[in-house]
Residue frames relative to the residue before (quaternion, step in Angstrom):
aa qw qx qy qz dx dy dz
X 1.0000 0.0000 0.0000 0.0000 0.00 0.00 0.00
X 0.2849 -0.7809 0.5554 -0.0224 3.43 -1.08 1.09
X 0.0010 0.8156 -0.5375 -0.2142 3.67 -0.36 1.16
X 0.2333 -0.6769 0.6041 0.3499 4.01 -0.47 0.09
X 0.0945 0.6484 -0.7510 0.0813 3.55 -1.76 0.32
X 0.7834 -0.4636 0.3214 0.2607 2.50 -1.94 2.08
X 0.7272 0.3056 -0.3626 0.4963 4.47 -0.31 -0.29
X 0.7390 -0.5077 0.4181 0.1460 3.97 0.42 0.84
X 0.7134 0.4961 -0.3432 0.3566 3.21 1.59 0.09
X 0.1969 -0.8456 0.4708 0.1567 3.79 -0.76 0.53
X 0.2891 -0.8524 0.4325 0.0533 3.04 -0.38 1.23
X 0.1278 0.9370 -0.3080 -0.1038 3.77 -0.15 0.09
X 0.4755 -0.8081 0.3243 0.1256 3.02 0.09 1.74
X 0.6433 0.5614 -0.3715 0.3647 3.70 0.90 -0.15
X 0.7360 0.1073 -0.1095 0.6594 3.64 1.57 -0.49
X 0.3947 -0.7830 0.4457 0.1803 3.62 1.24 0.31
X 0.2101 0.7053 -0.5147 0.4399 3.15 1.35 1.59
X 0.1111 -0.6977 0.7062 -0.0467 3.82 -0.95 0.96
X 0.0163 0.6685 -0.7140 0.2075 2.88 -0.94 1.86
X 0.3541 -0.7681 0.5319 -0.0404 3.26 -0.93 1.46
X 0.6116 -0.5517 0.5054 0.2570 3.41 -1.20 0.51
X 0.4038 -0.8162 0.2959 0.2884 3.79 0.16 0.69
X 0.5517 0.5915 -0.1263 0.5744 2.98 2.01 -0.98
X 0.7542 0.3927 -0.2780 0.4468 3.34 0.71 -1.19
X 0.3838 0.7186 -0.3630 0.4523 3.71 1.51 -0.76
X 0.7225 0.5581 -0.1075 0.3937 3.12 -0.09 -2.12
X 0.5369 0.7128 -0.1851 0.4116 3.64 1.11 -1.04
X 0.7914 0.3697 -0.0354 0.4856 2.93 -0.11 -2.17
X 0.7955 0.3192 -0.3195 0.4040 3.44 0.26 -1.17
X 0.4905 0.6112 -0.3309 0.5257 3.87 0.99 0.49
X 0.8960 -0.0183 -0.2337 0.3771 2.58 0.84 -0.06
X 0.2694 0.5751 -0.6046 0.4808 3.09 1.36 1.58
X 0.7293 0.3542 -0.4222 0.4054 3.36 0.53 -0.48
X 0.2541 0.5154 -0.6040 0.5523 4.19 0.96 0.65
X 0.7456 0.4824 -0.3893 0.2445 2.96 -0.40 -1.50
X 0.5811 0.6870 -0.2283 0.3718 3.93 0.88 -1.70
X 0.8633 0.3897 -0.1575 0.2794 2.49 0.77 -2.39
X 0.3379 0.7904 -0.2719 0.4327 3.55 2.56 -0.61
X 0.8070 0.4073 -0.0987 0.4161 3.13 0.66 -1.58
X 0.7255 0.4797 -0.1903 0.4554 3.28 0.81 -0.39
X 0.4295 0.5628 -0.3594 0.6080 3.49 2.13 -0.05
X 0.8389 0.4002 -0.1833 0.3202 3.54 0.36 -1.05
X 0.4109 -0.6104 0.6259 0.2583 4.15 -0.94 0.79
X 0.8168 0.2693 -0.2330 0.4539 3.84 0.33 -0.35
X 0.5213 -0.6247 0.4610 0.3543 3.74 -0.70 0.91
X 0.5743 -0.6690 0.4634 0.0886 3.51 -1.52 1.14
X 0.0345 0.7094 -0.6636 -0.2349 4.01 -0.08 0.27
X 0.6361 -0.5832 0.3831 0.3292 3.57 -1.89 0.49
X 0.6294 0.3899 -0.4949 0.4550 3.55 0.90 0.63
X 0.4038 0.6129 -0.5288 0.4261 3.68 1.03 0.24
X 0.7699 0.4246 -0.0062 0.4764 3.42 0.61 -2.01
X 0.5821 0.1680 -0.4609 0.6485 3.95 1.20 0.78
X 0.8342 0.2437 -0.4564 0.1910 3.39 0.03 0.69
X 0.2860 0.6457 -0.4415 0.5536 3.17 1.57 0.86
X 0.7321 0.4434 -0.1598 0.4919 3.61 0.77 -1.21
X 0.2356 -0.7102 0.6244 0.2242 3.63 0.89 -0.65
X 0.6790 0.5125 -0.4463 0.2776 3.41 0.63 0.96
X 0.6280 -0.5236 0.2969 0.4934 4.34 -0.65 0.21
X 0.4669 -0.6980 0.3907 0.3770 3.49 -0.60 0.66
X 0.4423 0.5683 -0.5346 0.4422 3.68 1.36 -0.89
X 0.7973 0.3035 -0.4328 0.2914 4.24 0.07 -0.24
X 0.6336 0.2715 -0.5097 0.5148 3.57 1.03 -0.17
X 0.5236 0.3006 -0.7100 0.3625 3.43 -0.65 0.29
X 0.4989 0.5201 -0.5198 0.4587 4.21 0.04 -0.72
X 0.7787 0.3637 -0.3042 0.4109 3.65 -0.26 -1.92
X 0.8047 0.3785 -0.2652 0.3726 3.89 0.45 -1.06
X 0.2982 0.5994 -0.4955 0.5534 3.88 1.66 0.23
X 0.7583 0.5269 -0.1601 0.3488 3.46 0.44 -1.33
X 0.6511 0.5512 -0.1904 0.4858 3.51 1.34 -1.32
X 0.7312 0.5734 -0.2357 0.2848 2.95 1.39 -1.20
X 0.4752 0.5874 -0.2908 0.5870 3.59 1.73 -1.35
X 0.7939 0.3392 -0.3149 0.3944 3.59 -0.05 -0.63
X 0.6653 -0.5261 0.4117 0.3334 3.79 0.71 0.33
X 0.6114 0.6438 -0.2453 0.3894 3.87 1.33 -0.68
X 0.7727 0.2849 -0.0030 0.5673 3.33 1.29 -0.46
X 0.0496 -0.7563 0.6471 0.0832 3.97 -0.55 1.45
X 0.3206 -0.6932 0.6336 0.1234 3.11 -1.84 0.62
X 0.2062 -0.8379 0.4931 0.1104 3.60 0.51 1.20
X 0.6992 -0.3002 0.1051 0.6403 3.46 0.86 -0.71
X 0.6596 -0.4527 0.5030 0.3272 3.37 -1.73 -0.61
X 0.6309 0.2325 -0.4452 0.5913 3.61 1.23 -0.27
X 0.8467 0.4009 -0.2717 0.2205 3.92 0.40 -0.74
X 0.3244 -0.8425 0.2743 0.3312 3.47 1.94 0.35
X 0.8786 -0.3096 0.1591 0.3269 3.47 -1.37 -0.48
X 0.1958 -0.7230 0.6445 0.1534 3.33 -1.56 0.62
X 0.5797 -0.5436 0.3296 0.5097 3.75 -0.85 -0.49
X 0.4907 -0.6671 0.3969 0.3958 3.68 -0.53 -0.02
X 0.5632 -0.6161 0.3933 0.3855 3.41 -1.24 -0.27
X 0.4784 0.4422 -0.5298 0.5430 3.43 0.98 0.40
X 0.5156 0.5075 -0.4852 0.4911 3.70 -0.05 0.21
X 0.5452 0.3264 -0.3527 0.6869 4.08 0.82 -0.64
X 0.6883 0.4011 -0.5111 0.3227 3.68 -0.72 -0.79
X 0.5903 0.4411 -0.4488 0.5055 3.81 0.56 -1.85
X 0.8016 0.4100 -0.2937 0.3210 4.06 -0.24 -1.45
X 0.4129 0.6603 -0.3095 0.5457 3.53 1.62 0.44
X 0.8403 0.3529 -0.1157 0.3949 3.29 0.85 -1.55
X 0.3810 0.7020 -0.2177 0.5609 3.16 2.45 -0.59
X 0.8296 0.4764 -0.1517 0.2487 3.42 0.30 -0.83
X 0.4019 0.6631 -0.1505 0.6133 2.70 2.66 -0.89
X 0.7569 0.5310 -0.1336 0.3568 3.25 0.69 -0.97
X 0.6721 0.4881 -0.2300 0.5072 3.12 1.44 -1.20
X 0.0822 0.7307 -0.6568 0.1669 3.91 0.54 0.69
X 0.5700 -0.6857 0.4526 0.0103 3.29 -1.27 0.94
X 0.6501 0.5331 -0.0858 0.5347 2.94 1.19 -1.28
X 0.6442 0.4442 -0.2131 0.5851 3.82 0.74 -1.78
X 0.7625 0.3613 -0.3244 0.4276 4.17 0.62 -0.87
X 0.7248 0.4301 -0.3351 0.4212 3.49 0.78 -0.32
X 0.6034 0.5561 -0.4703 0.3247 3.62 0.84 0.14
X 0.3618 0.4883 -0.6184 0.4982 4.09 0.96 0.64
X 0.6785 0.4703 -0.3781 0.4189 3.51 0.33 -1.78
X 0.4850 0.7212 -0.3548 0.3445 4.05 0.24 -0.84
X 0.8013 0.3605 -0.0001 0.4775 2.93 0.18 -2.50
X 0.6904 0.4911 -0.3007 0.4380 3.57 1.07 -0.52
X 0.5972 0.5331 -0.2058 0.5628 3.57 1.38 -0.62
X 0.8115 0.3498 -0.1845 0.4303 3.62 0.91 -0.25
X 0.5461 0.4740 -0.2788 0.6319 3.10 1.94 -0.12
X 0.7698 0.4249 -0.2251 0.4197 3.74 0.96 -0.66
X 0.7122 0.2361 -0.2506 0.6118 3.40 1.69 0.08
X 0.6671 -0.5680 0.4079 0.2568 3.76 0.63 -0.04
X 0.8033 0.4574 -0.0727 0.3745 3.29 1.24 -0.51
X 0.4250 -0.6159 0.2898 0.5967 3.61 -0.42 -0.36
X 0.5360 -0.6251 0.5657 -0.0438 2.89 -1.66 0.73
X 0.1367 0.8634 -0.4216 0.2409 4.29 0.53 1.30
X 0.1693 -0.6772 0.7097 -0.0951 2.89 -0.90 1.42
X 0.1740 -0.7571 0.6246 -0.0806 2.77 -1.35 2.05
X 0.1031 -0.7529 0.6274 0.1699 3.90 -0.88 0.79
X 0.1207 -0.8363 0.5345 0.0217 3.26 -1.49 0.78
X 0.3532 -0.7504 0.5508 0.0939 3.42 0.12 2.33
X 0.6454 -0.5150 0.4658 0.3181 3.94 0.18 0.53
X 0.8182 0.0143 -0.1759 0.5472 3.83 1.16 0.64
X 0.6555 0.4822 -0.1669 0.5566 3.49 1.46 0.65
X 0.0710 -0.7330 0.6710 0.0861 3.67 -0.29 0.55
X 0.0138 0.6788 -0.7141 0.1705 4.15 -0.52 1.43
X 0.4337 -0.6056 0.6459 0.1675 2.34 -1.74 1.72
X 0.1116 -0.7832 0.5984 0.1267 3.46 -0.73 1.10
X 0.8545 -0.0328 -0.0966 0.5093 4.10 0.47 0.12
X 0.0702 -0.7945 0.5813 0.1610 4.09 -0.48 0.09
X 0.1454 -0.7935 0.5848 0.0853 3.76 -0.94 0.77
X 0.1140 -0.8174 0.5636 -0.0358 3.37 -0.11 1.21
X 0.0388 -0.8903 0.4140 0.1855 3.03 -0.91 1.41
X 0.7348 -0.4055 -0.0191 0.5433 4.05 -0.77 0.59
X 0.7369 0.5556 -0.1211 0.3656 3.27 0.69 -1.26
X 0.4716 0.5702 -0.3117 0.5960 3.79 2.29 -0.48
X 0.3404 -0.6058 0.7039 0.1471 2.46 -2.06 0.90
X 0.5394 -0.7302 0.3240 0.2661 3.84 -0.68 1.37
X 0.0652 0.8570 -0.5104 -0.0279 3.92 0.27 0.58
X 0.4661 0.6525 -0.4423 0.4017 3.61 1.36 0.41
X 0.2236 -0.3653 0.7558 0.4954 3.90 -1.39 0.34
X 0.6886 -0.3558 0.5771 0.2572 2.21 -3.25 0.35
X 0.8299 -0.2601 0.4246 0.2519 3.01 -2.27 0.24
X 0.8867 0.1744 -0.1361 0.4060 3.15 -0.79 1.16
X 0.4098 0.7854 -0.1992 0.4189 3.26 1.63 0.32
X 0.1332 -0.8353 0.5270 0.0822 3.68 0.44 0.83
X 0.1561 -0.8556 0.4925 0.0324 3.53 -0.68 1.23
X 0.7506 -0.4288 0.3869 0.3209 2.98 -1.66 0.26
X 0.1216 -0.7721 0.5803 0.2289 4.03 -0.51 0.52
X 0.8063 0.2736 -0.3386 0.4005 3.45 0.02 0.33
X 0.5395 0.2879 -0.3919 0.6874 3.66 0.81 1.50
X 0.8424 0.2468 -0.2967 0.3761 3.29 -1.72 1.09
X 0.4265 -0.7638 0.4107 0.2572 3.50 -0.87 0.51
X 0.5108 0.4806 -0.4738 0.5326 3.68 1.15 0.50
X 0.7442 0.3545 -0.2652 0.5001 3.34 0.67 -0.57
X 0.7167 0.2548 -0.4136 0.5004 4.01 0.42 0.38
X 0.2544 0.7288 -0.5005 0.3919 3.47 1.15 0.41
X 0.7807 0.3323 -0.0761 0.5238 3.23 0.34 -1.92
X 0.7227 0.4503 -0.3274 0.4095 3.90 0.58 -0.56
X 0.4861 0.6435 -0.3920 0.4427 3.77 1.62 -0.20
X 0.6731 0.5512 -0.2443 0.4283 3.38 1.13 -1.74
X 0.7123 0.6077 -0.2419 0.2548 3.34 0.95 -1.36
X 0.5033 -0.7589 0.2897 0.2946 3.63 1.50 -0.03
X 0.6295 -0.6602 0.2508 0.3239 3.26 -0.25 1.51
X 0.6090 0.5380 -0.3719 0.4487 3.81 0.80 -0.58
X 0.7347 0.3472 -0.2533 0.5248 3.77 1.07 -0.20
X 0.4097 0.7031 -0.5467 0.1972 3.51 0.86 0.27
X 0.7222 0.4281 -0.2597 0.4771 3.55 0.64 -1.73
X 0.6241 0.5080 -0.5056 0.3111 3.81 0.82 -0.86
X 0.7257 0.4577 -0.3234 0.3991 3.82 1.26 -1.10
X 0.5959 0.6701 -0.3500 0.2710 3.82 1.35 -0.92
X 0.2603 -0.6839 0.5795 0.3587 3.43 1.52 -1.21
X 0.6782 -0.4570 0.3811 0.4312 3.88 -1.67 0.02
X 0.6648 -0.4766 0.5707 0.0718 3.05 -1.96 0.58
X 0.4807 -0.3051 -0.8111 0.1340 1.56 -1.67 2.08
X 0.3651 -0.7686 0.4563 0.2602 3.48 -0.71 0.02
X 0.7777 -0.4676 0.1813 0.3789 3.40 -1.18 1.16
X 0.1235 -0.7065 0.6913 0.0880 3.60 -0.71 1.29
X 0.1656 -0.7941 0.5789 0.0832 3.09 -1.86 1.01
X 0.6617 0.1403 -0.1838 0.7132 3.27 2.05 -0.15
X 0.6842 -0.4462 0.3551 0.4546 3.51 -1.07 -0.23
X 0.7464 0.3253 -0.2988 0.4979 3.64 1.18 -0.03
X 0.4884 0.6032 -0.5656 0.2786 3.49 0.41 0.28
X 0.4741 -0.7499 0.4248 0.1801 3.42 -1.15 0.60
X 0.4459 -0.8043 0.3868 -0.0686 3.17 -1.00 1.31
X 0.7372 0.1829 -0.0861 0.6448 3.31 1.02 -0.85
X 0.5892 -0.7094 0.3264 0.2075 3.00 -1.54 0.60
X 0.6105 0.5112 -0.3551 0.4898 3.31 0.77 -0.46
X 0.5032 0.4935 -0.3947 0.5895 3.88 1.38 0.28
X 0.6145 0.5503 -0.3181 0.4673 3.41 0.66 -0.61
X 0.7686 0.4873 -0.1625 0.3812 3.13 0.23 -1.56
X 0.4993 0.5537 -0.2368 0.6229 3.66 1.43 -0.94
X 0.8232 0.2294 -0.2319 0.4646 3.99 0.25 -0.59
X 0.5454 0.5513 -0.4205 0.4710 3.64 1.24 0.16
X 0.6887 0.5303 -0.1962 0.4539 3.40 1.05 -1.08
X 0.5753 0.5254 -0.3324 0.5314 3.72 1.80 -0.52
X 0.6820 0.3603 -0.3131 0.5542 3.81 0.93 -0.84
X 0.6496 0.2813 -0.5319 0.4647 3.76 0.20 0.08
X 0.5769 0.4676 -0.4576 0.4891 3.91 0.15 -0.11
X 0.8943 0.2161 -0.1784 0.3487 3.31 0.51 -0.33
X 0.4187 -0.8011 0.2534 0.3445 3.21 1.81 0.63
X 0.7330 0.4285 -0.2598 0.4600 3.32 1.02 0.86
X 0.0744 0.7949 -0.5430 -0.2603 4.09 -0.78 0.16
X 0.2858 -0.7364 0.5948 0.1491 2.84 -1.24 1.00
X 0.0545 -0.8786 0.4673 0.0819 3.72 -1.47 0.37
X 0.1999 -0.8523 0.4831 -0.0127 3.25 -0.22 1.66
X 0.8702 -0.1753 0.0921 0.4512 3.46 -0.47 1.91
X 0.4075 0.7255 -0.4653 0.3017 3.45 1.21 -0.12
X 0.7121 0.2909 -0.2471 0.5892 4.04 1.09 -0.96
X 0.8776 -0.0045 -0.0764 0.4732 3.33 0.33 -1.13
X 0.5750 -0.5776 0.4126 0.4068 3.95 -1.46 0.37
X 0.7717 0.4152 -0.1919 0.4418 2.57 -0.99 0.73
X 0.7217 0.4578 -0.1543 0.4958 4.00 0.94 -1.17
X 0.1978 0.7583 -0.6201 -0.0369 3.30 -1.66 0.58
X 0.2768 -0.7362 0.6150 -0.0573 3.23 -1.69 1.29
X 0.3005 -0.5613 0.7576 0.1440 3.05 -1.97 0.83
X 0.3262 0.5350 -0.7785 -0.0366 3.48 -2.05 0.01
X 0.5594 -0.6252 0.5330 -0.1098 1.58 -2.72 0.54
X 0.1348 -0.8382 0.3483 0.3973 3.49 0.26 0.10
X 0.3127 -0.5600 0.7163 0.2748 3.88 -1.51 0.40
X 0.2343 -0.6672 0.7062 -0.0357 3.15 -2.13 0.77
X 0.3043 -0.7061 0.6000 0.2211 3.95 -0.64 1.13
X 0.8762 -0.2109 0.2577 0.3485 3.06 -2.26 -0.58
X 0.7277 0.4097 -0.3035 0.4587 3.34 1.21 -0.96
X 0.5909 -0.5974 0.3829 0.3838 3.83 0.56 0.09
X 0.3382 0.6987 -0.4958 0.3895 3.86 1.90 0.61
X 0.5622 -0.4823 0.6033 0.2953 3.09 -1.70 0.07
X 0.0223 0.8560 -0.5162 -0.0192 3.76 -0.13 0.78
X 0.7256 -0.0084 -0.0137 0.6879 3.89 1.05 -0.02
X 0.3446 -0.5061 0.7787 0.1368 2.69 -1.98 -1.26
X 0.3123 -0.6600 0.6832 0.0105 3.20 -1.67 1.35
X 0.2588 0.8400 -0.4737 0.0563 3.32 -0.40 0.69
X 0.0365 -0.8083 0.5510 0.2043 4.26 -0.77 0.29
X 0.1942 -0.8086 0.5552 -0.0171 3.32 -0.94 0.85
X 0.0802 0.7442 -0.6406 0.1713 3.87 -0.88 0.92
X 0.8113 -0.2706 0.2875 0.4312 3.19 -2.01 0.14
X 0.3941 -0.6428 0.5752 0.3172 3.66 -0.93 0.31
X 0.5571 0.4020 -0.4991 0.5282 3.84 0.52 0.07
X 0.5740 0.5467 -0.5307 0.3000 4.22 0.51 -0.35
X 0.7309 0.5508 0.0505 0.3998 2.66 1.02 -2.03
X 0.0574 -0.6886 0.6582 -0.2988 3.75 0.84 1.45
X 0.7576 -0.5226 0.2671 0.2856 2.96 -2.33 1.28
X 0.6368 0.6510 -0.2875 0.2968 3.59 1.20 -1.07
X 0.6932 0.4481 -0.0572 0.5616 3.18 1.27 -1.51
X 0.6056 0.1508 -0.4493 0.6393 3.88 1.06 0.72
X 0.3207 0.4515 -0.6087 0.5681 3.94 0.41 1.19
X 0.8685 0.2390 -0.2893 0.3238 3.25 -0.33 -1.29
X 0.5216 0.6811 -0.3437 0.3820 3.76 1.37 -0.69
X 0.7519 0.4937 -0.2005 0.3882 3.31 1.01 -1.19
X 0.6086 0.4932 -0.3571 0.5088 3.30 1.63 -0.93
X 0.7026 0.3447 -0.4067 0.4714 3.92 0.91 -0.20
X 0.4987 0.6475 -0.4799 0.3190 3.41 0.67 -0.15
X 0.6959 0.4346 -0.1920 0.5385 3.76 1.47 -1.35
X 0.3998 0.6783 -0.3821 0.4838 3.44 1.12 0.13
X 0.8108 0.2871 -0.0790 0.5039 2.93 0.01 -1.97
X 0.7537 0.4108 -0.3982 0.3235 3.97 0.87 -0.14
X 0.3118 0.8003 -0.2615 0.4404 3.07 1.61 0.36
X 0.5830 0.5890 -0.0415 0.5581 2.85 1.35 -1.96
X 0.8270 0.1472 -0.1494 0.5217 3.98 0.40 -1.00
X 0.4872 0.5809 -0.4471 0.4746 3.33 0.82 0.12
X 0.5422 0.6062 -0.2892 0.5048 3.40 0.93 -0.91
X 0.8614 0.1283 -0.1097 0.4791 3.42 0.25 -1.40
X 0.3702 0.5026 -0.5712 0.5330 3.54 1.14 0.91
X 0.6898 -0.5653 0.3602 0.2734 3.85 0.60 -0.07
X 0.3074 0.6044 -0.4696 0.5653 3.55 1.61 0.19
X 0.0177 -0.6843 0.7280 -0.0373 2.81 -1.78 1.45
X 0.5307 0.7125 -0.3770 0.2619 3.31 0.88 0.49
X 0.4946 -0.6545 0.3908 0.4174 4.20 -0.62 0.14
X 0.4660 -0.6335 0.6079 0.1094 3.61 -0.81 1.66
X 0.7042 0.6319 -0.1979 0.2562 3.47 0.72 -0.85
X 0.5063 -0.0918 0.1943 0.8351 3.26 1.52 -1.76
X 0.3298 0.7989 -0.5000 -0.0549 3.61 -0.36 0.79
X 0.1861 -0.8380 0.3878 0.3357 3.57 0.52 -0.21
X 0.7564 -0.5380 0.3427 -0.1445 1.75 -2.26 1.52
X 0.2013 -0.7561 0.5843 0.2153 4.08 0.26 0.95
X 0.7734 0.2375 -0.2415 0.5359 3.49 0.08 -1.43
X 0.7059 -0.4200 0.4444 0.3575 3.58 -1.84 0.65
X 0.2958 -0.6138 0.6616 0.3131 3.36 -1.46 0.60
X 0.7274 -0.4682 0.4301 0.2581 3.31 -1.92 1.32
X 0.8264 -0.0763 -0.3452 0.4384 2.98 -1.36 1.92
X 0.3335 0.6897 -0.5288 0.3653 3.71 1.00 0.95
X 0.2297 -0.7882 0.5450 0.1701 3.84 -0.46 0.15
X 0.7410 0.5296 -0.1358 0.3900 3.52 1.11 -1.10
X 0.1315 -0.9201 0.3390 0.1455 3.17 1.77 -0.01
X 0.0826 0.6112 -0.7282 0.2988 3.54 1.16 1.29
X 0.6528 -0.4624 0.5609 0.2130 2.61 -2.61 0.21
X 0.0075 -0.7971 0.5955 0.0994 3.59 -0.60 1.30
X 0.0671 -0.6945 0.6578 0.2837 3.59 -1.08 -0.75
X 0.2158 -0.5738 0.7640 -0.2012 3.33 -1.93 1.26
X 0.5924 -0.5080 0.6164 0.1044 2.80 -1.66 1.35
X 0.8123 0.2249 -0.2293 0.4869 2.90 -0.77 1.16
X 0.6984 0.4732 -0.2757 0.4607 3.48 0.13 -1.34
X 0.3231 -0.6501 0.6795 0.1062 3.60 -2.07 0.03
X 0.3781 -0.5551 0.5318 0.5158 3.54 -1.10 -0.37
């Protein structure tokens, strides 16, 4: 026995198979996920005439879609005068999401693809909000290794993984992260003072790249990039280093244009949803004073 009903769906009670209208299907679950994506925009629970007229849709379907949201854990009912919040299975999935989003395990395609497409090593930098850690190095056969080892907390104001991330991070946090003057030389060119610093941070965020000449090791030079997480932070750097005779003006052109590629790529699956390209820019780009919103190729907020 078959019952029919007005939304296209056919139920069938002999094997208790539900087989949906493709169209009407396609529908509904569109716009539960509005609904989520509503609820999760807003600090103050939703009532179901708030959320059918935001949606432009009949309430007879969000009550249906949120009846539905609700059994499944996706959808709270704070009350009847103050309406809906998200549910706690929404924390659990964004629990199980977060587990997942390791850094390390996602950046080793980007790695292998950066060290096979330029010859060199290949270094992913993480940044715990007062550290730059080397967090993996991909060394390819034919490269000489210019990376410290794994697990290594670097200097931020020498090397191009580490001024990558300290360019993005907006000029009001340089001196708090750099520490006092002169700062720690490791070759005869690394920079010491700040107002040198500050002058070469402000050149790689204008140009959407740092570059580093012998500044960590003799003899070595490196580009990075920075990566950006769910919250739109600087969280590392992508960077390849080699001999400084390899690495001519052309070949840190072409390095840099894969480097923003490939941080795109993990930034993406680090949970950034924003545009690497023209995105804008919360904190002030370096040597701005007015700290309006800007935006820059390359950069992030």
């Amino acid at each position: 026995m078959t019952r029919h009903h007005s939304d296209d769906r056919q139920v069938s009670m002999t094997n208790t198979t539900v087989s949906f209208n493709d169209r009407s299907a396609k529908g509904a679950l569109e716009r539960g996920l509005d609904i989520l994506s509503l609820l999760a925009n807003e600090e103050r629970p939703l009532g179901v005439d708030a959320i059918a007229q935001r949606l432009r849709v009949p309430k007879s379907s969000v009550y249906r879609i949120l009846r539905a949201l609700r059994r499944r854990g996706l959808a709270h009912l704070v009350s009847e005068e103050k309406g809906y919040y998200l549910g706690l299975t929404v924390l659990h999935w964004a629990d199980v999401l977060q587990r997942g989003l390791d850094p390390v395990r996602l950046a080793g395609p980007v790695l292998r693809t950066l060290a096979q497409e330029t010859g060199e090593t290949a270094i992913l930098t993480l940044f715990d909000g007062r550290r730059a850690v080397t967090a993996d190095v991909m060394v390819n056969a034919t490269a000489l290794r210019v990376a410290p080892p794994r697990g290594r907390a670097n200097a931020l104001h020498c090397g191009a993984a580490s001024k990558a991330i300290l360019a993005w991070l907006g000029e009001d946090r340089w001196r708090e992260l750099v520490g006092e003057e002169p700062f720690r030389a490791f070759t005869a060119k690394t920079i010491r003072d700040f107002s040198r610093l500050r002058a070469d941070l402000r050149a790689a965020w204008a140009r959407g790249h740092a570059i580093s000449d012998e500044e960590v090791y003799e003899g070595a030079k490196g580009v990075g990039v920075p990566i950006f997480d769910e919250r739109s932070a600087v969280c590392g750097s992508l960077a390849i280093a080699g001999p400084r005779h390899r690495l001519d003006d052309e070949k840190v052109r072409k390095g840099a244009q894969l480097l923003r590629a490939e941080a795109r790529t993990l930034s993406s699956a680090l949970g950034f949803s924003g545009n690497l390209e023209v995105p804008q820019t919360a904190t002030v780009s370096p040597g701005r004073d007015d700290r309006k919103t800007t935006t820059h190729a390359g950069a992030s907020k």
